[in-house]
BAFI-3210 file (N, C-alpha, C; in Angstrom, 3 decimals, decimal comma, padded with zeros to 6 digits):
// residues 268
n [1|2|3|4|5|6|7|8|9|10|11|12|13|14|15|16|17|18|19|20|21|22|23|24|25|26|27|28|29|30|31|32|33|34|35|36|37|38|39|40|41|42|43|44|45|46|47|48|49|50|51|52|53|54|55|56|57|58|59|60|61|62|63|64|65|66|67|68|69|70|71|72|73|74|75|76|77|78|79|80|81|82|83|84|85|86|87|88|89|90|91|92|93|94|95|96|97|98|99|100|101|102|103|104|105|106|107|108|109|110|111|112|113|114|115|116|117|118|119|120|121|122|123|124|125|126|127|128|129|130|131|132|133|134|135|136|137|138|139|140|141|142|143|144|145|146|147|148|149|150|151|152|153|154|155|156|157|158|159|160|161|162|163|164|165|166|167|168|169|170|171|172|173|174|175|176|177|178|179|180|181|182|183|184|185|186|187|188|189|190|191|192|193|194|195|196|197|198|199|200|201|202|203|204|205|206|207|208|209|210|211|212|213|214|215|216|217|218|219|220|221|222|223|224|225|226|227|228|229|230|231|232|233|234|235|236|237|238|239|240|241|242|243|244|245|246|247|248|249|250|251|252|253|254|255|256|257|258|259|260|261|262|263|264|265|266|267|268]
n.u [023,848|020,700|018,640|015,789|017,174|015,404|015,490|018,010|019,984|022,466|025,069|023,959|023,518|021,975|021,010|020,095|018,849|018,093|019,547|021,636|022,368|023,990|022,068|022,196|025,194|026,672|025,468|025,473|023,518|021,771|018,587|017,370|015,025|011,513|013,669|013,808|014,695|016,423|016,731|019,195|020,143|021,409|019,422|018,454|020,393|019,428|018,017|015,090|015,098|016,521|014,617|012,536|013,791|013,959|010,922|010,357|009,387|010,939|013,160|016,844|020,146|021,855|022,804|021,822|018,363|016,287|013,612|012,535|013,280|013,344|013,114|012,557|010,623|008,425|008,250|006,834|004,640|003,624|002,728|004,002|004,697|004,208|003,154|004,310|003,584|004,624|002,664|-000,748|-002,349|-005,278|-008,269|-010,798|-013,507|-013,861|-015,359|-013,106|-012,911|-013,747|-011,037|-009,078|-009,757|-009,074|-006,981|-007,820|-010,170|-009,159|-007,369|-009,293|-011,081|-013,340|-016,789|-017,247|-014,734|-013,349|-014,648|-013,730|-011,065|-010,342|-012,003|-010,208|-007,967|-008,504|-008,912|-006,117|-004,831|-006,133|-008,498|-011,075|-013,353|-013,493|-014,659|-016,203|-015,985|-014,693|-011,818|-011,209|-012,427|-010,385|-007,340|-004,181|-002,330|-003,759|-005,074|-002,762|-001,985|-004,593|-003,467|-001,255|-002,466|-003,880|-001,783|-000,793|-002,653|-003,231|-001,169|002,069|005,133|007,097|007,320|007,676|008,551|008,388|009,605|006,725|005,813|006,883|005,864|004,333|003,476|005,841|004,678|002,970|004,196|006,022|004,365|003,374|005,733|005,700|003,837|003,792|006,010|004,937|002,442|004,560|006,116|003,672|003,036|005,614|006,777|009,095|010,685|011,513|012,671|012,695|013,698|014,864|015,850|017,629|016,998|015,031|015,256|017,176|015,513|013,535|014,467|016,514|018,618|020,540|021,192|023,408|023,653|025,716|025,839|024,700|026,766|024,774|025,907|026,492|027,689|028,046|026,717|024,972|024,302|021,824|021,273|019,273|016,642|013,539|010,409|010,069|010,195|008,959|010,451|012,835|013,741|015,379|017,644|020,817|022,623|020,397|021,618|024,197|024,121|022,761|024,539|026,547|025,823|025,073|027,261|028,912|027,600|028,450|031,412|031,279|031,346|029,029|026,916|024,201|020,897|018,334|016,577|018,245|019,998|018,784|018,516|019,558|019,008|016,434]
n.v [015,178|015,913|015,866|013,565|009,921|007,555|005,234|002,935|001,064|-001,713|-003,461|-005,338|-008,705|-010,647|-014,265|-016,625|-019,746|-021,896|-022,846|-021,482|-018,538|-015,298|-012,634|-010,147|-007,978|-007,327|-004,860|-001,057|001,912|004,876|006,566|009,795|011,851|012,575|012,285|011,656|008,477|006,251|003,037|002,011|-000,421|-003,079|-006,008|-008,133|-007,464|-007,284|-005,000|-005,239|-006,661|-005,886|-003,600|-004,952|-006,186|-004,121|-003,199|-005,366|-008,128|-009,679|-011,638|-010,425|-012,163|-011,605|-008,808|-005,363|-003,758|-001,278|000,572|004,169|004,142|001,813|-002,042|-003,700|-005,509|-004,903|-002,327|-003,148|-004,031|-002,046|-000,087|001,331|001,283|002,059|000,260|-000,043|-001,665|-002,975|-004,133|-003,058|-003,756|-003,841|-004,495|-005,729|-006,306|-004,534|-001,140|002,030|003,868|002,315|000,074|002,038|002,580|000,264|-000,799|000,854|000,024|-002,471|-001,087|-000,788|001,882|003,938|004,127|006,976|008,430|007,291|007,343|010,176|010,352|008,998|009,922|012,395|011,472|010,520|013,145|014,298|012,643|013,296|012,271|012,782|012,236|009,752|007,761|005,827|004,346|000,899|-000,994|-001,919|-000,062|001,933|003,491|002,288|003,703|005,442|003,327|002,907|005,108|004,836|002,786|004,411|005,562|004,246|003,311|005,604|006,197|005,283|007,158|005,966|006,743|006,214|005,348|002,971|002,123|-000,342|-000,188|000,918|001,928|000,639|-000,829|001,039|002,891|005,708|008,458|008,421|007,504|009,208|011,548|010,932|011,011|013,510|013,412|011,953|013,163|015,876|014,021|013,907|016,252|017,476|015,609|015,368|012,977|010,000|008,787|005,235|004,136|001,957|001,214|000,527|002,953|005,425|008,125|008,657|008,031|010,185|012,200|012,108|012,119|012,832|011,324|009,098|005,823|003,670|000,127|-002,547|-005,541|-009,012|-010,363|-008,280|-005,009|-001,573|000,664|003,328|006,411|009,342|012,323|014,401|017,386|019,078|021,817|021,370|022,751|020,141|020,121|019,634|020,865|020,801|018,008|019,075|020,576|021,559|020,433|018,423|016,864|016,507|015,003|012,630|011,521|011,152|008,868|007,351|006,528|006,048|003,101|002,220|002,145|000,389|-002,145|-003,121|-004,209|-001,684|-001,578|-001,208|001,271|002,892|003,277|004,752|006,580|009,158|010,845|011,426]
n.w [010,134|011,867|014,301|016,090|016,506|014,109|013,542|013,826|012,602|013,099|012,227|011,073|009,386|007,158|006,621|004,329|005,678|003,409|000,561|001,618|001,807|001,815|002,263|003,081|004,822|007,583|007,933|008,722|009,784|010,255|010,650|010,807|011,912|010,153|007,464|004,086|003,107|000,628|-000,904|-003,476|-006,039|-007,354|-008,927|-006,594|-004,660|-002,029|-001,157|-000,476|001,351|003,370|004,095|005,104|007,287|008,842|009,164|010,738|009,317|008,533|010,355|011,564|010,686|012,648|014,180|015,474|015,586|016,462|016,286|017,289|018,733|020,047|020,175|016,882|017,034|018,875|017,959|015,493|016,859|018,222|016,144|015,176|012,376|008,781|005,943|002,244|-000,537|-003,963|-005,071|-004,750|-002,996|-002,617|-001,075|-003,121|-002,460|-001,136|000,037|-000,930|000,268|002,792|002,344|003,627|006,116|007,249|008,482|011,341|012,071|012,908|014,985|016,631|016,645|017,004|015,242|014,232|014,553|012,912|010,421|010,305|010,030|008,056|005,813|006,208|004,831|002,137|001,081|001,869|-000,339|-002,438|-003,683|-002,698|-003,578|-004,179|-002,387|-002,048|-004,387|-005,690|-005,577|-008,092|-010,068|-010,189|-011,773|-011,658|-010,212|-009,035|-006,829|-006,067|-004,292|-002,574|-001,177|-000,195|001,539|002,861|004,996|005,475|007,488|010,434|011,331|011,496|012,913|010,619|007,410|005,401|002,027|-000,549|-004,058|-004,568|-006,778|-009,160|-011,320|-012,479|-015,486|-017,062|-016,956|-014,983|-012,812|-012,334|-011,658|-009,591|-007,825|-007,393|-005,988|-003,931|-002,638|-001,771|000,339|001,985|002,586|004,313|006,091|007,627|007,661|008,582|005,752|004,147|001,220|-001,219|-004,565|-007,776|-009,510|-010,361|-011,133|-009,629|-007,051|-006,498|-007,233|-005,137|-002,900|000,794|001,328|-000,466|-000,164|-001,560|-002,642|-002,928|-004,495|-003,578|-001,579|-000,031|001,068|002,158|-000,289|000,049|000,424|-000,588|-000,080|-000,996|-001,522|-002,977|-003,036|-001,360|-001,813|-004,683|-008,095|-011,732|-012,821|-011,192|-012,414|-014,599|-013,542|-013,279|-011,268|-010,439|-012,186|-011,743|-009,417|-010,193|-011,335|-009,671|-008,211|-009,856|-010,445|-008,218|-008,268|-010,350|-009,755|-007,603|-009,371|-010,847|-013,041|-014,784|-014,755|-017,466|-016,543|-015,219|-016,812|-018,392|-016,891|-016,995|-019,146|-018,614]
ca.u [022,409|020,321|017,371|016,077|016,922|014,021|015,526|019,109|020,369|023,531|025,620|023,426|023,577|020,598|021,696|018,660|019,468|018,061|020,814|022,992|022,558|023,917|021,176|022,287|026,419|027,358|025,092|024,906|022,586|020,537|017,790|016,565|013,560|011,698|014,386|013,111|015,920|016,071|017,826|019,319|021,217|021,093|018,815|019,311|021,312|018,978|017,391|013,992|015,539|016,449|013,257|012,060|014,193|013,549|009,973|010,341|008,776|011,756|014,188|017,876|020,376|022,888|023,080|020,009|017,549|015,648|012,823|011,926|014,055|012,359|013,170|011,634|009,450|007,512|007,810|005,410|003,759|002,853|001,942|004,924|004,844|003,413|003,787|003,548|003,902|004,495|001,233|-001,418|-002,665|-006,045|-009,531|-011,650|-015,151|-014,028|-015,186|-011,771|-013,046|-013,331|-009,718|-008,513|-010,344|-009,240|-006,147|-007,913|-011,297|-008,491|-006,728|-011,051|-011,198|-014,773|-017,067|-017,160|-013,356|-012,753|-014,796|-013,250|-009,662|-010,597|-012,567|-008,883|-006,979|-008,655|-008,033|-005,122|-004,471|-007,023|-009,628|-012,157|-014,776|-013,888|-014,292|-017,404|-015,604|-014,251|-010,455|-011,204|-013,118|-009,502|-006,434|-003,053|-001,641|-005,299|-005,103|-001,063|-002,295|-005,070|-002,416|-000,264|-003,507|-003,686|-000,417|-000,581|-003,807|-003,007|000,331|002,858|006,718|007,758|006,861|008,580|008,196|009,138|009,279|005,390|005,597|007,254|004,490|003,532|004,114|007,065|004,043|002,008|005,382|006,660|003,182|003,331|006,394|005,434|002,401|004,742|006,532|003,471|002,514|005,602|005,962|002,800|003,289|007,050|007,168|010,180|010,446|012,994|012,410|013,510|013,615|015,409|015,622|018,621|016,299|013,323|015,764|017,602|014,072|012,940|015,763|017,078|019,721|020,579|022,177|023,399|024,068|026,773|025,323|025,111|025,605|024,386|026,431|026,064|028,299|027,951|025,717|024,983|023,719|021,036|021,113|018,641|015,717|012,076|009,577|011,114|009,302|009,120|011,673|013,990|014,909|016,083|018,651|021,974|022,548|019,753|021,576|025,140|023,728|021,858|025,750|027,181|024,920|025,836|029,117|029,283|027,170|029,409|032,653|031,339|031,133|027,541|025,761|022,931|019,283|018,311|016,274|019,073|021,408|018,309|018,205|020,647|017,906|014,440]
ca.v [015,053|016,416|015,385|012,204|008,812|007,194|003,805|002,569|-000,416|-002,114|-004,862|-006,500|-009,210|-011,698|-015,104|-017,365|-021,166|-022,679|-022,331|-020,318|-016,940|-014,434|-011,398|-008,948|-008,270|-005,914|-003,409|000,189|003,055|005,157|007,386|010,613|012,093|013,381|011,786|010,474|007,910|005,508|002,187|001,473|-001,473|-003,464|-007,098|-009,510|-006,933|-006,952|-004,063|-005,374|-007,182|-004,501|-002,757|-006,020|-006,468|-002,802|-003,760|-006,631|-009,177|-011,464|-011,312|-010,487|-013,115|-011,499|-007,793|-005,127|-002,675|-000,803|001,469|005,046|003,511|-000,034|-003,367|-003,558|-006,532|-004,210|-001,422|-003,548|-004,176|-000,780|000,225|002,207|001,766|002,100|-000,109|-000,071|-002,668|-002,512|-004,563|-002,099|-004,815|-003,293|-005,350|-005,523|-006,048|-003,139|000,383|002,445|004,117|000,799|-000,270|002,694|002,624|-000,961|-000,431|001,589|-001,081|-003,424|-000,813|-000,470|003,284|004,279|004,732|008,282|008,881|006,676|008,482|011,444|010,174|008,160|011,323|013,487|010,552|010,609|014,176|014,364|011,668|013,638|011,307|012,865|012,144|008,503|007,414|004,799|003,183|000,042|-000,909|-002,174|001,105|003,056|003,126|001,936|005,201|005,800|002,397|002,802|006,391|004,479|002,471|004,907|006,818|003,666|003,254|006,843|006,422|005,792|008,095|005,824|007,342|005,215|004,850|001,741|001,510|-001,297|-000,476|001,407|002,644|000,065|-001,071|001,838|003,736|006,587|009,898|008,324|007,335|010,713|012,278|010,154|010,839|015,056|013,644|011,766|014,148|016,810|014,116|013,656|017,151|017,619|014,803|015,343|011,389|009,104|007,185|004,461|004,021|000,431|001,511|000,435|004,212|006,647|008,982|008,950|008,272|011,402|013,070|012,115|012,080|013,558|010,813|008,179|004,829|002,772|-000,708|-003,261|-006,826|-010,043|-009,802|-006,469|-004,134|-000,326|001,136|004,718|007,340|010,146|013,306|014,905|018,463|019,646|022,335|021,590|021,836|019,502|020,329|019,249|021,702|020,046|017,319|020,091|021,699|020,677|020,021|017,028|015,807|016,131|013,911|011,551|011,449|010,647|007,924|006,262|005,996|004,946|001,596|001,637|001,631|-001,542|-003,411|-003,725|-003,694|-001,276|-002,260|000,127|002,562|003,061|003,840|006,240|008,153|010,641|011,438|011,340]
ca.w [010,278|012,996|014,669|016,830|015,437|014,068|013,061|014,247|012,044|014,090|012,294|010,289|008,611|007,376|005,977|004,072|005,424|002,138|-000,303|002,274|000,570|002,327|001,575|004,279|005,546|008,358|007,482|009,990|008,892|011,552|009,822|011,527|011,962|008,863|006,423|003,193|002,246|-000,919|-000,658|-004,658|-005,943|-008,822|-008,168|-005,986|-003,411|-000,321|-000,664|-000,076|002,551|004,308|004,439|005,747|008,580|009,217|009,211|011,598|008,481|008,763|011,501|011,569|011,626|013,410|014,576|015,936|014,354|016,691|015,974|018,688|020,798|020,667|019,161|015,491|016,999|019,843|017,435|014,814|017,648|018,570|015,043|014,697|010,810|007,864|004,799|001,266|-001,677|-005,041|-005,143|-003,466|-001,922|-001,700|-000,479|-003,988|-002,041|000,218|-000,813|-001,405|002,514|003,841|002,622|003,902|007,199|008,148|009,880|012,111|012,374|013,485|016,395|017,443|016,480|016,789|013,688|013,753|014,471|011,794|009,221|010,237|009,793|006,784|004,939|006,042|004,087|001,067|000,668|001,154|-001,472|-003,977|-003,692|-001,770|-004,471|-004,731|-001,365|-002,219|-005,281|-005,545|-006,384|-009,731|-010,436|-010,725|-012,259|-011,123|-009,697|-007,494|-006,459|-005,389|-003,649|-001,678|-000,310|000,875|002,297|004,367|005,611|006,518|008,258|011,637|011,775|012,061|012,802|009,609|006,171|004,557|000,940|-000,988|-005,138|-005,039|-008,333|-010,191|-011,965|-013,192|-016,351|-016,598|-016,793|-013,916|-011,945|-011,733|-011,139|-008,303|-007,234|-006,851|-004,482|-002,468|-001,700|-000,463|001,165|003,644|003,940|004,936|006,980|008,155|008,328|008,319|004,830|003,871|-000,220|-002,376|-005,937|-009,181|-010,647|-010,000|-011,153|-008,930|-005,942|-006,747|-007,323|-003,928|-001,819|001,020|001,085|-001,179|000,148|-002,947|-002,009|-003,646|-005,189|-002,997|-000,202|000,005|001,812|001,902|-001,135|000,014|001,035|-001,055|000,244|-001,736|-001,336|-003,838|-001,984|-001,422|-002,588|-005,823|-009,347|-012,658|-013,420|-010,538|-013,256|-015,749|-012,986|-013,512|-009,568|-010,300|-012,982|-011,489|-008,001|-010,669|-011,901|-008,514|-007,641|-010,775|-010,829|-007,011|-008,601|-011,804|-009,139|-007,684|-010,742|-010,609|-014,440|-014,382|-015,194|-018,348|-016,331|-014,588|-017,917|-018,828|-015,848|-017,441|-019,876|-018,320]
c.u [021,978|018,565|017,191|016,002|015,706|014,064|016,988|019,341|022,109|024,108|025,118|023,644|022,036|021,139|020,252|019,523|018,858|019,155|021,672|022,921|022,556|023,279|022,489|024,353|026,681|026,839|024,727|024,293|021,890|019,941|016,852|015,257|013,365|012,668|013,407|014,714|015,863|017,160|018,102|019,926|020,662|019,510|019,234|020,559|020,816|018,237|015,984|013,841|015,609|015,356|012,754|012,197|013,721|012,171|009,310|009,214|009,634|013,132|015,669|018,663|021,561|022,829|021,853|019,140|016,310|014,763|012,092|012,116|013,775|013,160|012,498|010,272|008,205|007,218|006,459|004,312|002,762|002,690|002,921|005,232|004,015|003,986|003,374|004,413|004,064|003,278|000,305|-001,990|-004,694|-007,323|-010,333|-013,368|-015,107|-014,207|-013,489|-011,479|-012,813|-012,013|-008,992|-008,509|-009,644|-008,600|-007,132|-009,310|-010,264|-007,823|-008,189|-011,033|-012,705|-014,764|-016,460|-015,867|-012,812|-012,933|-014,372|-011,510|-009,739|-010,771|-011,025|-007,695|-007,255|-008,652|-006,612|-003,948|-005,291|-007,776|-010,745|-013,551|-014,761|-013,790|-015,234|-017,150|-014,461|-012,733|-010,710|-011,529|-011,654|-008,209|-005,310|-002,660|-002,672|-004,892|-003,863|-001,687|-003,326|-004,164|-001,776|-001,062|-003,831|-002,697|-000,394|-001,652|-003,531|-001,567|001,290|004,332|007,388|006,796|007,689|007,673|008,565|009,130|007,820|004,954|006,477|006,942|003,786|004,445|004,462|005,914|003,454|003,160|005,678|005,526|003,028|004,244|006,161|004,591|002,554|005,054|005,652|003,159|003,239|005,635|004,813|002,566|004,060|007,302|007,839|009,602|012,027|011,794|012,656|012,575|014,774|016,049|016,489|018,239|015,262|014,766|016,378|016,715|013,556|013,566|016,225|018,820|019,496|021,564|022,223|024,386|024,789|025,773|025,862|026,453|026,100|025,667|026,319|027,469|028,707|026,695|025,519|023,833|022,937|020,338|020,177|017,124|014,826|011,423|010,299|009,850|009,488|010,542|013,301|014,871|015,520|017,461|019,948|022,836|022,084|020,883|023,477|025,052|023,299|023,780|026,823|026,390|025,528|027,191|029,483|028,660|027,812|030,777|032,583|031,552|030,290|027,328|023,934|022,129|019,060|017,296|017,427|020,099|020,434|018,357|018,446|019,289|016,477|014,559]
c.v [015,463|015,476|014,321|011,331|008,183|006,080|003,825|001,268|-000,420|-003,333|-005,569|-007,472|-010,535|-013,049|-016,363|-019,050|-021,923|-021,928|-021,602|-019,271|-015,920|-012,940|-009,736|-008,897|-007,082|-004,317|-002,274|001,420|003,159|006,114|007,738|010,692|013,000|013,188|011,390|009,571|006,906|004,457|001,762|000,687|-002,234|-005,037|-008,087|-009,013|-006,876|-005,781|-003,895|-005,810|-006,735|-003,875|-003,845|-006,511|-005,394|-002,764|-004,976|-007,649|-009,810|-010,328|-011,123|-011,502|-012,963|-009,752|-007,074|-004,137|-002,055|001,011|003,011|004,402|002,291|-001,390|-003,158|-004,820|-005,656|-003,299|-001,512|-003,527|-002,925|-000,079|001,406|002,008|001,496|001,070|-000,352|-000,568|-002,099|-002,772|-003,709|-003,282|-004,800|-004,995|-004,988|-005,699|-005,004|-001,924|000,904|003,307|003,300|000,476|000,748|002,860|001,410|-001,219|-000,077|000,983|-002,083|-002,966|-000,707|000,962|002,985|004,749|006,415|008,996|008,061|007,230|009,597|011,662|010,023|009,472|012,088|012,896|010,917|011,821|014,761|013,180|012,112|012,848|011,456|012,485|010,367|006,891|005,977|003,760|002,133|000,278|-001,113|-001,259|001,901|002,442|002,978|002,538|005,692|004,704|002,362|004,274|005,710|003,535|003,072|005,657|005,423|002,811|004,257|006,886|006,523|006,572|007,748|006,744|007,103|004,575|004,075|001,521|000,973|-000,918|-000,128|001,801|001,749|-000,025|-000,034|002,491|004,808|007,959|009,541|007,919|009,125|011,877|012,209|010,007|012,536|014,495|012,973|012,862|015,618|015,914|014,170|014,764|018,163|017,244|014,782|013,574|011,259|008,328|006,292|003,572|003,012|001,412|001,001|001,561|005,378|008,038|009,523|008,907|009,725|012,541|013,540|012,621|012,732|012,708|009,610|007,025|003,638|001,483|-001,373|-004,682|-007,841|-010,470|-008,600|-005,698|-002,426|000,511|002,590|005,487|008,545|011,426|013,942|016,356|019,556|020,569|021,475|022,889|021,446|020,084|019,895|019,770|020,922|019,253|017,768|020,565|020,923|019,931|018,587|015,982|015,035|014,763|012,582|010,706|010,236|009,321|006,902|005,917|005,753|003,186|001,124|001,201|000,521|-002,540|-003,855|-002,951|-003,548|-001,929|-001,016|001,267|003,358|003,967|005,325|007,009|009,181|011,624|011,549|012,523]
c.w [011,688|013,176|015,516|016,019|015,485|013,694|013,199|013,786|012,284|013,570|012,153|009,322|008,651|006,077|005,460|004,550|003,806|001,124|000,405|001,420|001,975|001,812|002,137|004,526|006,104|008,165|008,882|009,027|010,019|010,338|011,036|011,376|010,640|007,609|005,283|002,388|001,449|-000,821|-002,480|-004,487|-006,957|-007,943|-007,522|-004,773|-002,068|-000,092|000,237|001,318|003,600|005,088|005,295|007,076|009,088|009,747|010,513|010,305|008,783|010,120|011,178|011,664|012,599|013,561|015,073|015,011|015,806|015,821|016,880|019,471|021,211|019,485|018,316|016,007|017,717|018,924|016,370|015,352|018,092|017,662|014,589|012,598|009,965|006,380|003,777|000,175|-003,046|-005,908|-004,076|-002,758|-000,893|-002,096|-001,842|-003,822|-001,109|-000,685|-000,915|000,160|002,978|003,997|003,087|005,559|007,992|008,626|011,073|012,863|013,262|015,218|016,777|017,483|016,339|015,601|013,422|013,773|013,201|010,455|009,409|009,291|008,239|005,256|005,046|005,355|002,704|000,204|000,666|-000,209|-002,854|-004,195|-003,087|-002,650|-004,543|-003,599|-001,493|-003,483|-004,825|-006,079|-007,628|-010,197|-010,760|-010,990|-011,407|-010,317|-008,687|-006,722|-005,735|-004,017|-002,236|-000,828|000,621|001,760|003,841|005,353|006,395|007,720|009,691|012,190|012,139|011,562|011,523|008,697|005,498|003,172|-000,208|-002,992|-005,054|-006,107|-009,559|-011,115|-013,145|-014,281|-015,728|-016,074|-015,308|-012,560|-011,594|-011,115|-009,558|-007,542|-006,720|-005,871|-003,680|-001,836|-001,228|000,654|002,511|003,786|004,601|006,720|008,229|008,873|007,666|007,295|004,685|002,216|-000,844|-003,704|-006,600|-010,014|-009,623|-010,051|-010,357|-007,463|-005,746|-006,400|-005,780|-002,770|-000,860|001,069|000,371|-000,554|-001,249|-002,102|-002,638|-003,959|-003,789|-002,407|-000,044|000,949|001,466|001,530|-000,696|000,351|000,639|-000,930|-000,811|-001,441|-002,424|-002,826|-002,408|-001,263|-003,916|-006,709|-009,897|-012,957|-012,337|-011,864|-014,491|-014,887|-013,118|-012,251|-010,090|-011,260|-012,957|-010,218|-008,818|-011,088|-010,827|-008,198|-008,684|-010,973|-009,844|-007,033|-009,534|-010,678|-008,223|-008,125|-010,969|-012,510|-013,923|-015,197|-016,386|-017,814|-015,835|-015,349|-018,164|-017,953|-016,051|-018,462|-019,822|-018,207]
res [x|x|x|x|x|x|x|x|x|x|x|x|x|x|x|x|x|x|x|x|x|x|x|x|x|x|x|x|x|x|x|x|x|x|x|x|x|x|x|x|x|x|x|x|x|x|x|x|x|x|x|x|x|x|x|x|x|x|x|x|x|x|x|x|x|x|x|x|x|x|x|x|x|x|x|x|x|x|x|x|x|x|x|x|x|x|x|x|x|x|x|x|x|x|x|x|x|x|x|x|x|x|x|x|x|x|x|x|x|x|x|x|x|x|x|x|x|x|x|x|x|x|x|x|x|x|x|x|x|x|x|x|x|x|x|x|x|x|x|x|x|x|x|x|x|x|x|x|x|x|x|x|x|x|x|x|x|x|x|x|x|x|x|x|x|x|x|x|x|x|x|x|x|x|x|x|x|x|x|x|x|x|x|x|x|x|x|x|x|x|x|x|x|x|x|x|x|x|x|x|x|x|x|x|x|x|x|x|x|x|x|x|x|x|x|x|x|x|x|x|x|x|x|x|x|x|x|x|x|x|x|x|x|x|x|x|x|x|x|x|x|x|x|x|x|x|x|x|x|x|x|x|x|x|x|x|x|x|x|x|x|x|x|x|x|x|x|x]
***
């Protein structure tokens, strides 16, 4: 890999004191610049976890994680990331501008730099027409899109996203997984991915880290050499469907039982 690191995870481990559950064990992973990488693993492995510590939401309980060179706590601090739920999480008395805008109400961006930003969000999310409706006004897949339009809003280095498309049905999932990927490389921002789906990680991917079951540890690392721009036609090539291959059978040689998207992946 080339490039500057854009997240350095050092000997982690994260241990819950209620019930002693070790989530986290000894985990290292740096992720360059411009990566999009995909953490899999069956449930209950840490993945979310991960992202989390990564995140600075819960703390480490033993090793480091810096972010551009910073602790993950300063890095929150300085707005170094972006994040996005599998719940959009949006404001239902806020226009679909407003929730998009309010990062950026919060760093004190002036009005008119804000509508500027705001208006250059919602196009590139395909929404420039639906900047004055409410969340309830659209469907699942708009509503996930205005999310990531305000995550991206103020430009952080790092897109963390936890399971965004779970939720959603398989046509509007994969729709949504082509307008990911315009936007990062539009973007050229750092993501780190949690998903369920060997398929969509594959899809997305420039690398795949598949993790082992409680307590998590990192199974492998599977390079994802497929070009961009990805297409529909990507999940026809036999490349996609040999990597979709590899991925699975580094979670089958754990001993981990897959989830059934997981078994379908072979056939989406």
């Amino acid at each position: 890999m080339t490039g500057v690191n854009v997240v350095e995870i050092q000997s982690v481990t994260k241990t819950f004191p209620a019930g002693n559950v070790t989530a986290l064990e000894n985990i290292d992973l740096t992720l360059t610049t411009g990566e999009f990488v995909s953490l899999i693993g069956p449930s209950g492995c840490g993945k979310s976890t991960l992202l989390r510590v990564i995140g600075d939401l819960i703390e480490p309980s033993a090793g480091t994680v810096t972010v551009n060179g910073k602790p993950a706590k300063q890095a929150r601090g300085d707005h170094d990331y972006g994040i996005v739920f599998q719940d959009s999480v949006l404001f239902d008395w806020r226009t679909v501008a407003k929730n998009i805008g309010l990062p950026l109400e919060l760093l004190g961006w002036d009005r008119a730099k804000r509508k500027q930003r705001v208006d250059e969000m919602l196009e590139l999310v395909e929404l420039g027409s639906f900047g004055e409706h409410y969340p309830w006004q659209l469907s699942g897949g708009m509503q996930q899109r205005v999310s990531i339009a305000r995550a991206l809003a103020f430009e952080p280095a790092l897109l963390l996203m936890d399971e965004p498309f779970g939720a959603l049905d398989e046509m509007t999932r994969e729709r949504l997984n082509l307008e990911l990927l315009s936007i990062w490389q539009k973007l050229a921002s750092t993501v780190v991915f949690v998903t369920h789906s060997i398929s969509e990680a594959v899809f997305l991917s420039t690398r795949v880290v598949v993790m082992s079951p409680r307590p998590g540890r990192i199974a492998g690392v599977v390079d994802i050499d497929l070009p961009y721009p990805r297409t529909v036609e990507t999940r026809e090539e036999p490349r996609y469907f040999a990597l979709v291959t590899e991925v699975r059978e580094l979670l089958r040689k754990r001993g981990e039982h897959l989830l059934p998207e997981e078994e379908a992946a072979l056939t989406e």
